[in-house]
C-alpha positions in Angstrom: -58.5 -22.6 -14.2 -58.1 -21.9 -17.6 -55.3 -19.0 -18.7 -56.5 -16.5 -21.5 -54.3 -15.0 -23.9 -55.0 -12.2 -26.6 -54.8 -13.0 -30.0 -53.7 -11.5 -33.2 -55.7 -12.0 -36.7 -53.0 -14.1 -38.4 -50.5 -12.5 -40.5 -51.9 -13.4 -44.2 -55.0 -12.1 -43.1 -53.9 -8.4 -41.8 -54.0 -5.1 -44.1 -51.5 -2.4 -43.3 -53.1 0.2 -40.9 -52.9 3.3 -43.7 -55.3 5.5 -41.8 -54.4 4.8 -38.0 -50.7 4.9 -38.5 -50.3 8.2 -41.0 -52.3 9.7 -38.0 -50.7 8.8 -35.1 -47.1 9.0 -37.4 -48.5 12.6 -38.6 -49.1 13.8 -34.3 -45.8 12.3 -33.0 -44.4 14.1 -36.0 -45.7 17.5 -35.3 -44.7 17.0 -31.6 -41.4 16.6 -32.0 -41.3 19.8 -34.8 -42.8 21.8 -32.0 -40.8 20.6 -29.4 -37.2 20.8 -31.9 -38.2 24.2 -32.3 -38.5 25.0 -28.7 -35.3 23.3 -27.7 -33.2 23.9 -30.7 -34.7 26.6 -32.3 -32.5 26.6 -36.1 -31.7 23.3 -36.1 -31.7 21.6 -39.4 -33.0 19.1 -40.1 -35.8 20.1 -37.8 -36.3 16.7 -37.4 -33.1 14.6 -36.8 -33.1 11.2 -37.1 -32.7 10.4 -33.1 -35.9 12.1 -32.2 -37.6 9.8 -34.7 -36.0 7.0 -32.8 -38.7 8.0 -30.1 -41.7 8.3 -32.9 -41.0 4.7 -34.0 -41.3 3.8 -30.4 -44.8 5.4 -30.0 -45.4 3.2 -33.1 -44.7 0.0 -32.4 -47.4 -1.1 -30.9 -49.4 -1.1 -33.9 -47.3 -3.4 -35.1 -46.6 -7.6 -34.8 -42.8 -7.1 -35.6 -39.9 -4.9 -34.7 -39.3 -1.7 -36.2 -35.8 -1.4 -37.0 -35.4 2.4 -36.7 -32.7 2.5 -39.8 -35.5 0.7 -42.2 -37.9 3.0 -40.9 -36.2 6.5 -40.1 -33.9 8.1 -43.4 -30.6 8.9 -42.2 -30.4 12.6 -41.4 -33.8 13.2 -40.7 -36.6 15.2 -42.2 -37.1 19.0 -43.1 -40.6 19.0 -42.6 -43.3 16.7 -40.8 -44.9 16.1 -44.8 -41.3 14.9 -46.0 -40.8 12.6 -42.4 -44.7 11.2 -42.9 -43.9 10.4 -46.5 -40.8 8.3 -46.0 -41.7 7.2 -43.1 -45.6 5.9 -44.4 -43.1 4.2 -47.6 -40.5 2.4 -45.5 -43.2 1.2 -42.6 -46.0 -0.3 -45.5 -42.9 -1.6 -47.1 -41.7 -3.5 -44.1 -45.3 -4.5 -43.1 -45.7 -6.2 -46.8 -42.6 -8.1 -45.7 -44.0 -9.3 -43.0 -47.2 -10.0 -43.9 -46.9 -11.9 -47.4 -50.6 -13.8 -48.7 -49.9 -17.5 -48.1 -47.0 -17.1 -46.5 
């Protein structure tokens, strides 16, 4: 009986995700704009920085480390799903680079 266990590509050998996670960062984002609005309709910032706690969830799993919402998410929130996918696409690549250093 032999026990099988999936595998990740080792670390030095990964390239950040660009497309697959500005997509699925860019749906969760417009989600939670459509549902802000519904719920709190004139809230600024449309979307505040604990709903995002919930998009960094639905992200996770793309990932081989742990998202730390307050090195992902900018205090305060975001204005706009553009502004949120643009910080959020920054801090995420910048924290996978971390992780992920060539030889290392």
């Amino acid at each position: 009986m032999s026990a099988q266990a999936s595998v990740k590509d080792p670390p030095s050998k990964s390239a950040f995700p660009f497309e697959r996670v500005r997509e699925l960062l860019r749906k969760e984002l417009q989600e939670a704009e459509e549902e802000s609005g519904t719920l709190h309709e004139g809230w600024e910032p449309v979307l505040d920085s604990l709903r995002m706690v919930t998009v960094v969830t639905a992200l996770e799993e793309m990932f081989d480390f742990a998202l730390p919402p307050e090195k992902v998410i900018r205090k305060g929130g975001y204005a706009s799903v553009d502004q949120g996918v643009d910080n959020m696409m920054d801090n995420l690549r910048r924290l996978w680079e971390k992780h992920h250093k060539w030889g290392g």
